[in-house]
C-alpha positions in Angstrom: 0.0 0.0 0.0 1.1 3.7 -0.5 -1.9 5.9 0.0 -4.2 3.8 1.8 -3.8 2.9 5.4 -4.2 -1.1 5.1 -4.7 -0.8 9.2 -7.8 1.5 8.7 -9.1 -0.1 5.4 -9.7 -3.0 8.1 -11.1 -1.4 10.8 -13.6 0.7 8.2 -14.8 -2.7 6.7 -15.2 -4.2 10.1 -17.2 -1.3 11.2 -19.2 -1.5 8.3 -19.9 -5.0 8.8 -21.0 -4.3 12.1 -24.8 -3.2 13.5 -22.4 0.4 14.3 -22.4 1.2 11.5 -23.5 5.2 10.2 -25.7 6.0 7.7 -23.0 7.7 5.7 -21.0 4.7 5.5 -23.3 2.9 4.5 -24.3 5.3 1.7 -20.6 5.6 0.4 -20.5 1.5 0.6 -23.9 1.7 -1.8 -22.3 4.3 -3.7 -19.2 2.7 -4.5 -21.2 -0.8 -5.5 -22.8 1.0 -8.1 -19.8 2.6 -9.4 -17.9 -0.8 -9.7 -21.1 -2.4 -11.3 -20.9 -0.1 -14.0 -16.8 -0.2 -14.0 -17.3 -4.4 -14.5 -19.6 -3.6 -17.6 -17.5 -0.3 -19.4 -14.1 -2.9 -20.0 -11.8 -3.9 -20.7 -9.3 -1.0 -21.2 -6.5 -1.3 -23.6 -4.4 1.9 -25.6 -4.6 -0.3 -28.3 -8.5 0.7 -28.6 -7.6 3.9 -30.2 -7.8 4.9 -33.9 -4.7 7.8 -34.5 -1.6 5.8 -35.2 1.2 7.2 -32.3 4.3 8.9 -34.1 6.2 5.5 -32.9 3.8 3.4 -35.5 2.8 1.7 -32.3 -0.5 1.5 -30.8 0.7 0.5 -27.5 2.0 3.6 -27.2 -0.3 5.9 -24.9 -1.3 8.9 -26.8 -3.2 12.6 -26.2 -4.0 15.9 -27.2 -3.8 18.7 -24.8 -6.9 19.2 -23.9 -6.7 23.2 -23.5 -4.9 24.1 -27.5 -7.6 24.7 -30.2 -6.6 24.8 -34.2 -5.5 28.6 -34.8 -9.0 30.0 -37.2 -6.6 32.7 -38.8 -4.5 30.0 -40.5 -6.1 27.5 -43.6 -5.2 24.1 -41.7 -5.3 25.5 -38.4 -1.3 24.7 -37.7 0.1 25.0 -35.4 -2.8 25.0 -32.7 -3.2 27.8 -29.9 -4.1 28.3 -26.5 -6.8 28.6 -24.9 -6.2 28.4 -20.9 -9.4 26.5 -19.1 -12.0 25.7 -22.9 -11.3 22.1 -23.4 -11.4 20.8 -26.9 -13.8 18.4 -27.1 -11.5 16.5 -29.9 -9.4 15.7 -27.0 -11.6 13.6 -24.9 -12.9 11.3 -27.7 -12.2 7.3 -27.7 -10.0 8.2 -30.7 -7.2 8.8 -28.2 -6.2 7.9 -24.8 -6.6 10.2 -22.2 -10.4 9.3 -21.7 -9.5 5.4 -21.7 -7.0 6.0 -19.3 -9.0 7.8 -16.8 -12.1 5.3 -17.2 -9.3 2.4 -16.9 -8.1 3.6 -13.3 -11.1 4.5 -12.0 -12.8 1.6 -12.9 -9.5 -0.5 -11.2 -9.9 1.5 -8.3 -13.5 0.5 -7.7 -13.6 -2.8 -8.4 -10.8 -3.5 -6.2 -12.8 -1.4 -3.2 -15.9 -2.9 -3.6 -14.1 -6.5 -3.8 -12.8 -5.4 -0.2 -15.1 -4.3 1.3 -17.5 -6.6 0.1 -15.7 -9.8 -0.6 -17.6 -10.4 -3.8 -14.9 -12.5 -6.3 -16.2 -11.6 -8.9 -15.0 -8.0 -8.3 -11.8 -8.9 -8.5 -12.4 -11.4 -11.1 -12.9 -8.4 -13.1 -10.1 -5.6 -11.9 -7.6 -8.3 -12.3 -8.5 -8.8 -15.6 -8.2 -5.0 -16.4 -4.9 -5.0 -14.8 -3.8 -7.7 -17.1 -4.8 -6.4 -20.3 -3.4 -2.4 -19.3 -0.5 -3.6 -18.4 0.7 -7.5 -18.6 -0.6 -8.8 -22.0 1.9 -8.3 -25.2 -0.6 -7.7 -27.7 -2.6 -5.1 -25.3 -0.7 -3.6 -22.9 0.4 0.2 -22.7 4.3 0.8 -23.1 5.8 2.4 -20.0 6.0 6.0 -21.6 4.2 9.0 -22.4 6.3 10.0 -25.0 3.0 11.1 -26.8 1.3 12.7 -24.2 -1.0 15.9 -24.9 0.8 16.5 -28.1 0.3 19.8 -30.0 -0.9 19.3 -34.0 1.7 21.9 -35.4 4.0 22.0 -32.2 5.0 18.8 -30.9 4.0 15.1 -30.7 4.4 15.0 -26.8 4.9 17.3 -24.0 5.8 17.0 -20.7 2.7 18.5 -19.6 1.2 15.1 -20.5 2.4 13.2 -17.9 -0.3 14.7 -15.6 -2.3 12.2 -17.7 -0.7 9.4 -15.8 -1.4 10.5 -12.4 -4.1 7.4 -11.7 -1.3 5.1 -12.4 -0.2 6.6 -9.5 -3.3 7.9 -7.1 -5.7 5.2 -8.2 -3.9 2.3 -8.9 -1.1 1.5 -7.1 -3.6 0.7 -3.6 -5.9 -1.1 -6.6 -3.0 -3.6 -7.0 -1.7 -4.0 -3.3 -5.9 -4.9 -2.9 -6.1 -7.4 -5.7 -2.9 -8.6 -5.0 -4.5 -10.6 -1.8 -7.0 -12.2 -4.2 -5.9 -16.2 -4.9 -6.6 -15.3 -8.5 -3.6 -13.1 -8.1 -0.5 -14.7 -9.7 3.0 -15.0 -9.4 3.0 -14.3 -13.4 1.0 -11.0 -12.2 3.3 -9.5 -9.5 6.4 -10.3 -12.4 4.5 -8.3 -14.8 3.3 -5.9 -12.7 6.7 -5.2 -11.2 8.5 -5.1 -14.3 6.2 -3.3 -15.8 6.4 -0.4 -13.1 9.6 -0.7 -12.9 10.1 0.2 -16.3 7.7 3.4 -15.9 9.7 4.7 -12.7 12.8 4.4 -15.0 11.2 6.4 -18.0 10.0 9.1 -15.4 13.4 9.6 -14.0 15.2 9.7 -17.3 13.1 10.5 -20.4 13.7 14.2 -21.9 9.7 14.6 -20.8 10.3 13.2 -17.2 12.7 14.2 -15.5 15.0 15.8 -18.4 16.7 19.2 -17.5 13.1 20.8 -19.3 11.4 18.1 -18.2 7.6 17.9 -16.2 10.3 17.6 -13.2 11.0 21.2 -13.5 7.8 22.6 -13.5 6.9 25.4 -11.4 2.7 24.7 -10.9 1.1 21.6 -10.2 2.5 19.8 -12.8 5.8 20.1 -10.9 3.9 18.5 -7.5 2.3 15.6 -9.8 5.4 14.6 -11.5 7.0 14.5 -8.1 3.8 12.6 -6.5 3.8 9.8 -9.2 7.7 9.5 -9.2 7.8 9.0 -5.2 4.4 6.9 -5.0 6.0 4.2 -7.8 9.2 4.4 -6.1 7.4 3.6 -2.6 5.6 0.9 -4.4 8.2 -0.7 -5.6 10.1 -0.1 -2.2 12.4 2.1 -3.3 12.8 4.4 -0.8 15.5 6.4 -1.2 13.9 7.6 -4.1 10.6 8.6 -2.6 12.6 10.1 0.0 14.1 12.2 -2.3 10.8 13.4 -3.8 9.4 14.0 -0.7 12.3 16.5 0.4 11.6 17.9 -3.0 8.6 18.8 -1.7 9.9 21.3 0.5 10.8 23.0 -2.4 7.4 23.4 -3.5 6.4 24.5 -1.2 9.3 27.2 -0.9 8.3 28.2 -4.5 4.7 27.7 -4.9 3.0 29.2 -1.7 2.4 32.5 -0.1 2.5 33.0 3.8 -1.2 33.5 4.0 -1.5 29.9 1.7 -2.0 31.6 -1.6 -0.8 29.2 -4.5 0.1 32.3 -7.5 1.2 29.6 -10.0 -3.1 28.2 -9.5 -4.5 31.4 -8.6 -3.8 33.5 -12.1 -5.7 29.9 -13.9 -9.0 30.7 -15.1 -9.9 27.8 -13.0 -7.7 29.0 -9.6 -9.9 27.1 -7.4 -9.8 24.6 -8.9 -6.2 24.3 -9.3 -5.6 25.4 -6.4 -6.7 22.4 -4.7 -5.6 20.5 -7.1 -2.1 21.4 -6.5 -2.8 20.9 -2.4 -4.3 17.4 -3.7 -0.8 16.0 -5.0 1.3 17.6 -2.0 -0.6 16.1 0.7 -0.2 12.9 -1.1 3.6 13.6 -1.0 2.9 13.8 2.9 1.6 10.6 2.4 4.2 9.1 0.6 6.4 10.9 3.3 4.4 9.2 6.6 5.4 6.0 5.0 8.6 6.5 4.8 9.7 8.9 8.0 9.9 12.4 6.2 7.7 14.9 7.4 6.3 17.2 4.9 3.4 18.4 7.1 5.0 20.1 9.5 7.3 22.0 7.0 7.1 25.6 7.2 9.2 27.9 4.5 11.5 31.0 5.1 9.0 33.2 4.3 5.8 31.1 6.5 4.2 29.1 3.6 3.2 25.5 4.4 0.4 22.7 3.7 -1.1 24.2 6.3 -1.9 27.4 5.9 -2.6 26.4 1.9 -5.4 24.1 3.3 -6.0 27.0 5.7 -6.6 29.3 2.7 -9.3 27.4 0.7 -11.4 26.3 4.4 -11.7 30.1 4.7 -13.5 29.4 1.2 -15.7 26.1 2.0 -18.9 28.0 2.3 -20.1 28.3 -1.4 -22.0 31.9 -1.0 -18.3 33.2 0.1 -16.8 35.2 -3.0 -14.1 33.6 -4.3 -11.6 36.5 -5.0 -10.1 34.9 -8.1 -10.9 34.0 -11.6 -13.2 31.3 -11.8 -15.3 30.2 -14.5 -17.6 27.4 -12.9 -19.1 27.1 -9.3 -16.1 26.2 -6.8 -16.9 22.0 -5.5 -15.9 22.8 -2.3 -16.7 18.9 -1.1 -13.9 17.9 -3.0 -11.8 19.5 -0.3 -12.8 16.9 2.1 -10.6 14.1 2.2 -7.5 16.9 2.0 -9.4 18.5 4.9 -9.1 14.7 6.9 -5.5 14.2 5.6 -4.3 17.5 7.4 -6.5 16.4 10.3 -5.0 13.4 11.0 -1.5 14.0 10.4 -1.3 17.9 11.7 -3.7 16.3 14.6 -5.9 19.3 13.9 -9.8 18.8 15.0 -10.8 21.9 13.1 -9.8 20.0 9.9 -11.5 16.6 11.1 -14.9 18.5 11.6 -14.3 20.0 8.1 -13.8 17.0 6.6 -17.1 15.6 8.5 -19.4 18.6 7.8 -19.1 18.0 4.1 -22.5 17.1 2.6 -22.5 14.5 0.2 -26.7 13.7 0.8 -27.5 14.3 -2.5 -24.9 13.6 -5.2 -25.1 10.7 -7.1 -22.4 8.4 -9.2 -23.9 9.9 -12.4 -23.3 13.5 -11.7 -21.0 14.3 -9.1 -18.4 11.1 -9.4 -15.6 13.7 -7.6 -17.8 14.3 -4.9 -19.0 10.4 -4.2 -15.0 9.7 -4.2 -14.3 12.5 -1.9 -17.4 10.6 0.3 -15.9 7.6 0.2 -12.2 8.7 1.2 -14.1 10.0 4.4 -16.2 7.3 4.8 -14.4 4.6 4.1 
């Protein structure tokens, strides 16, 4: 496990099995069945379902557009594409690349391998391992461990290392999807192999590749991007045990803090978005699951306060001053702020800062009326509570 607590995955599934059990639980244990229902019935996942060839003539080679670039009107075939910070192109969320699949692939992993645990239902895992064979195991299906062609750029380039936030499930959701299936008996020996090869080949192109961790690579980046490349790199390292190089990413994220927060919390790099809420906790999203990594591991990231007063903290400080929707957001924003999705950052910093202002946060959150269909984020964001 990286991100989950194994310890309190058991105590939550006892308690749940129990006549102690809240209502809320119980509603993010309903919730979470129906999500992996419809994951068991939307795969398998493979890059190889895609229709635009990769540059590499090789279909196993995962492959996007970035999402925020639009063909330039002024010019007869559109080349080379332009910006347009926070309007996604819907041609970049169509099956006829990746980054869709991918996301549908680890989220689907991730629930089939919760709702397997907590409900002990085989056929749950019948079906994530599956998934987790064809993604990542089987010759003829699996993706190759790159992202060479990540959110490429039609006029521009054919990858970018902004792509690799496309990868962050790998990391987030299925890493704890594998160390749950894992305990399954139709787990295999041939499975962990290919798993851990497979991952171990990833970790390798992440630390290396001119898009990874290259002198201009997505390791250098100054926003959010910079903390996801960072999370990813220390969560497969702590997955595959490696701990001297999660340690190292971890004390990198002292750094971020250094360079990406204010005194009073105020993240600049998210806050001039057109989506600065949004990225904002974003951002706070992949650096308390640094902390994470870092609790695992014996480096403290909470407690980490900068020269100039900046730390987790008083980022997670910043957006609770924020949680009540009909507070003015001071910032661009384009959409209304999900301020529920905030929660399980909101019991992270509780737990570890032993901060009961944060618990009660966390717990206040009200999740009574979202549904799988249209508020996904917030039904995770239950569950991480909950569960």
């Amino acid at each position: 496990f990286v991100f989950l607590d194994e310890n309190q995955l058991a105590l939550s599934r006892e308690r749940l099995e129990s006549e102690q059990a809240p209502a809320e639980m119980k509603q993010a244990y309903e919730r979470l069945l129906e999500e992996a229902d419809i994951a068991a019935g939307e795969g398998p996942f493979s890059v190889t379902d895609k229709t635009v060839v990769p540059p590499s003539g090789s279909m196993n080679d995962y492959l996007s557009l970035s999402p925020y670039w639009w063909p330039d009107e002024t010019k007869k075939d559109g080349l080379p594409w332009i910006r347009r910070d926070g309007k996604t192109n819907p041609v970049s969320k169509t099956s006829d690349t990746d980054s869709r699949r991918i996301g549908a692939f680890t989220r689907s992993v991730r629930a089939l391998a919760l709702a397997w645990y907590f409900s002990r239902d085989e056929a749950y895992a019948t079906r994530g391992i599956e998934y987790l064979r064809i993604w990542f195991i089987h010759p003829e299906t699996r993706m190759n461990p790159n992202m060479n062609f990540a959110q490429g750029v039609p006029g521009r380039a054919d990858g970018r290392r902004s792509g690799l936030i496309d990868s962050r499930g790998l990391a987030d959701r299925v890493l704890d999807a594998i160390a749950i299936l894992s305990q399954s008996d139709q787990w295999t020996g041939t499975d962990e192999e290919g798993i851990h090869a497979w991952f171990t080949d990833y970790l390798d192109w992440l630390l290396t590749s001119e898009l990874g961790g290259g002198p201009k690579g997505e390791a250098f980046s100054e926003n959010n991007h910079g903390s996801w490349y960072d999370f990813q790199v220390a969560g497969v390292a702590a997955f595959l045990q490696q701990d001297e190089i999660a340690r190292q990413m971890v004390e990198k994220g002292k750094m971020r803090i250094d360079t990406q927060f204010e005194a009073n919390g105020e993240q600049p790099h998210e806050l001039e978005r057109t989506r600065s809420y949004h990225y904002s906790y974003f951002n706070l999203d992949a650096l308390t699951g640094l902390a994470q990594v870092g609790d695992r591991i014996g480096t403290d990231l909470w407690t980490y306060t900068s020269p100039k007063g900046a730390s987790l903290k008083v980022g997670i400080d910043l957006l609770a001053a924020y949680n009540d929707p009909a507070k003015e957001w001071p910032w661009p924003h384009q959409v209304e702020r999900r301020v529920s999705r905030m929660a399980p950052i909101y019991r992270k910093a509780g737990l570890a800062l032993d901060d009961p202002d944060f618990l009660d946060l966390a717990n206040a959150q009200d999740f009574s009326n979202c549904t799988v269909a249209d508020n996904l984020g917030e039904v995770w964001a239950q569950r991480d509570v909950e569960l």
